[in-house]
Phi, psi and omega in degrees: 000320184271006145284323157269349144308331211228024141311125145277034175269135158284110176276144172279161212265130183299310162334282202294347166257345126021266198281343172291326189287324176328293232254320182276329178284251237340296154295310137344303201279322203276343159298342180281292182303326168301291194300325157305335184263348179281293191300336151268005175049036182230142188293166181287324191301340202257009152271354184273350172300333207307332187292309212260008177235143201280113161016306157300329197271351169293290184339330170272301164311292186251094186276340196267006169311305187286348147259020146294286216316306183341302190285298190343285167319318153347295201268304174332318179286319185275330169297336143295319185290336196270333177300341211273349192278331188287319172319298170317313211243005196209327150115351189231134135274217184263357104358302213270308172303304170294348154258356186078045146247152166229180169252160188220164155287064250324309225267331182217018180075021212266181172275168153308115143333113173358298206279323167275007163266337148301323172313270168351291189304315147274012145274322185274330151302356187246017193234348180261329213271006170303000175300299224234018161233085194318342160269342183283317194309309172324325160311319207311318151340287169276351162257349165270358175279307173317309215279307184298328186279319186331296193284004183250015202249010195192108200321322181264013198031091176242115176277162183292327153321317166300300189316323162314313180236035202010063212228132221205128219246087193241141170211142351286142170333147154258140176326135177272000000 
């Protein structure tokens, strides 16, 4: 607590990271889906059948399903390691950038080091990921409520993953 009274660093309005996190699933989930329709080699309308048809008939209909969900997973798993490369060296992603934010260190205002912005980075994918689990999704509600009291519950709106790695959510970037 008394690193975060006396940090000059300005924490960003849990809103405005919000519309960043916002701006980053978007990208993310459409990167999942390019990769599910490359790897079944079916177009979006005829993935939306994937619900309505019985075990035989995917099989017939989709023989290439399991290397889609394959590749799908693929990119799911590798999209924290490219934020955390994005973190490392520029401190924003592209969300973040489009709000004008970056993350910084508490301790000495620098972007994150590789290794705690992979850290970072996959604690916040395990915060994510009921998004992307159709009965985990009915949560999704409640977990943005938690995720709103974390950041307004603490003077520097830190989520536990920023309090984890010691990392800090700022806006406008200070000068390097």
């Amino acid at each position: 607590m008394e690193d975060e009274a006396r940090t000059s660093l300005k924490p960003a309005h849990p809103w405005a990271r919000f519309a960043a996190l916002g701006v980053d699933l978007v990208i993310g989930m459409s990167l999942v889906l390019m990769a599910l329709m490359l790897g079944t080699r079916r177009g979006l309308p005829e993935l939306g059948k994937l619900g309505q048809l019985t075990p035989e008939e995917l099989a017939i209909e989709f023989p290439s399903l399991l290397v889609g969900v394959t590749l799908a997973f693929v990119v799911m798993a590798v999209l924290p390691l490219v934020s955390a490369l994005l973190l490392a060296r520029t401190g924003a992603t592209p969300g973040k950038s489009m709000m004008r934010l970056t993350v910084r260190n508490l301790d000495d205002g620098r972007f994150p080091a590789l290794g705690t912005a992979i850290g970072r980075e996959y604690l916040r994918a395990l915060v994510l990921l009921p998004a992307i689990i159709p009965v985990a999704s009915m949560l999704l509600p409640v977990l943005v409520l938690l995720v709103t009291f974390d950041l307004m519950r603490n003077p520097l709106a830190r989520t536990f993953y920023d309090r984890l790695t010691g990392t800090l959510v700022v806006t406008p970037a200070p000068a390097d």
